[in-house]
C-alpha angles and dihedrals in degrees: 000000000000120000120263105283101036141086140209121222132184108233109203116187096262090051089049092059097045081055101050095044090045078054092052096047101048087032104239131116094199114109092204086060098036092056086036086059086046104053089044091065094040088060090041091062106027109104120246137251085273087081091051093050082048099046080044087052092049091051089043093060097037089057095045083053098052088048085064096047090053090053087045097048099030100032085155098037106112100181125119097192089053092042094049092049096038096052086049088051084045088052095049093053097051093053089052091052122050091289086267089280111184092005126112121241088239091060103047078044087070085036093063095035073060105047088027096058109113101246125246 
């Protein structure tokens, strides 16, 4: 096991070769700098926790939405174990979908009593 600190890393030969070429462009031959360099860069351009809180307000709202579908679709079913499985369902086709933009709850609703019916 490598000390505390350190790291190992497979290099494969296609990983060899990113390294080294990241080396010859930043001029270093040292494989600490060179994966410093690159991690540098990766955080750079990887997107803040402001695209998380935006990916968390989208399923907030998807599921919000297929709460209201569910009302709208079961309005007697009094079942916490089907509503939780069928909201979940609800959720994944609307992912699927276009998140039901510009489209009224009572109208996806007679979108998934469609898609939803047990086929013949």
């Amino acid at each position: 096991m490598a000390p505390r600190g350190f790291f190992q890393m497979r290099a494969t030969p296609e990983r060899q070769a990113r390294i080294e070429e990241l080396g010859r462009r930043i001029g270093s031959d040292s494989t600490a700098t060179i994966i410093d360099h690159a991690l540098g860069i990766a955080l750079a351009h990887t997107p803040k926790k402001e695209a998380t809180m935006v990916e968390k307000s989208a399923d907030n709202k998807r599921k919000e939405l297929a709460e209201e579908i569910y009302s709208e679709s079961y309005p007697r079913v009094d079942d916490r174990a089907h509503r939780r499985e069928t909201i979940e369902r609800i959720e994944d086709w609307l992912r699927a979908g276009d998140d039901g933009e510009g489209v009224t709850a009572r109208e996806l609703s007679i979108e998934w009593d469609e898609y939803d019916e047990p086929a013949e």
